[in-house]
C-alpha positions as CSV (number, residue, x, y, z in Angstrom):
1,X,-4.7,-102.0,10.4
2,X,-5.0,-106.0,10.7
3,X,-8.2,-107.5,8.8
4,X,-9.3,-110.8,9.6
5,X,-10.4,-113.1,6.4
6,X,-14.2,-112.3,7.0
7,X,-13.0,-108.2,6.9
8,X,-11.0,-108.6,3.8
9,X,-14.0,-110.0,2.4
10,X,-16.2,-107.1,3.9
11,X,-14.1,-104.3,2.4
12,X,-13.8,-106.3,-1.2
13,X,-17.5,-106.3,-0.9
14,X,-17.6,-102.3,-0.1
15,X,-15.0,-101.6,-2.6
16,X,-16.8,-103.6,-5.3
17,X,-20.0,-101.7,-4.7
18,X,-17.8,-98.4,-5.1
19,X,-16.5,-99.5,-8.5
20,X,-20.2,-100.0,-9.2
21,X,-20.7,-96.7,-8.2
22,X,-22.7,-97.6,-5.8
23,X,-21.0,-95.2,-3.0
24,X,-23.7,-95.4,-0.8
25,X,-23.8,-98.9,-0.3
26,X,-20.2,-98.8,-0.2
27,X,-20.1,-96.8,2.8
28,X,-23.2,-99.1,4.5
29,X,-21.2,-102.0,3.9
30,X,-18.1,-100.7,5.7
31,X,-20.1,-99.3,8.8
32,X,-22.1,-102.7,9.0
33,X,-18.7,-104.8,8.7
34,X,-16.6,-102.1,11.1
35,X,-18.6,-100.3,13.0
36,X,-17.8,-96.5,14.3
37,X,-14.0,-97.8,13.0
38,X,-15.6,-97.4,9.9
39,X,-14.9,-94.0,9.0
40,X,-11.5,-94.7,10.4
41,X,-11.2,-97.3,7.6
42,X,-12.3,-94.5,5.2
43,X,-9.4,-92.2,6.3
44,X,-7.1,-94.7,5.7
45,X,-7.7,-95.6,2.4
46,X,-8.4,-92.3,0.8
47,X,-4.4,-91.3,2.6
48,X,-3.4,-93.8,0.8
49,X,-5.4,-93.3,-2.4
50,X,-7.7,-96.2,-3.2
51,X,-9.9,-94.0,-2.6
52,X,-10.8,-89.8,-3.5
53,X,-13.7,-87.8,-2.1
54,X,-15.6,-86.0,-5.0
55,X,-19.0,-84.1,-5.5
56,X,-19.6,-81.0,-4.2
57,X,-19.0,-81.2,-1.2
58,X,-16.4,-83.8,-1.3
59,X,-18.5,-86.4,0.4
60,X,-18.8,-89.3,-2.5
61,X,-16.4,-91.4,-2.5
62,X,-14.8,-92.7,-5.7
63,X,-12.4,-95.9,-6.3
64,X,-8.9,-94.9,-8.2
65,X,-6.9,-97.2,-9.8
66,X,-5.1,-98.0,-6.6
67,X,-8.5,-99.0,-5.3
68,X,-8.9,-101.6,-8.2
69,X,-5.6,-102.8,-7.3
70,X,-6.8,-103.7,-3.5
71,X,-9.9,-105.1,-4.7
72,X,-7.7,-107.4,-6.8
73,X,-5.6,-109.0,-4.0
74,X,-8.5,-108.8,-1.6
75,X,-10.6,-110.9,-4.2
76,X,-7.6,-113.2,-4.6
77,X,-6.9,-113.7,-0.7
78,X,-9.1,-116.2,-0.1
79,X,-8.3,-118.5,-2.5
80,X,-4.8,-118.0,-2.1
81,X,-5.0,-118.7,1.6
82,X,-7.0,-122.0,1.2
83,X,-4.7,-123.2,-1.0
């Protein structure tokens, strides 16, 4: 999946509010920024584990370490890119 700039920023955002854990706005921010895609999103990072479902019923999403990892380079994108 391609993310524009403005996404990258989006899904720092969500990610940021997930290492908060605020998992609720993390999900709002991801379905405001994506749209139905959003859960698609979701998919793809908890295959690819930046993200692992917990609680008991495995709907509250956690960051891993992988996640922090993302959130670095997404947080150091834009500067990179304007650079």
């Amino acid at each position: 999946m391609e993310l524009s700039t403005a996404e990258c920023c989006r899904l720092a955002e969500a990610l940021s509010a997930l290492g908060q854990g605020r998992w609720r706005d993390f999900e709002n921010t991801l379905w405001l920024a994506f749209g139905d895609d959003w859960t698609r999103l979701l998919g793809m990072l908890v295959k690819h584990k930046h993200v692992v479902m917990r609680g008991r019923w495995k709907d509250e999403p956690t960051l891993t370490e992988n996640g922090r990892l993302l959130l670095e380079r997404l947080t150091a994108r834009p500067t990179s890119a304007a650079g």
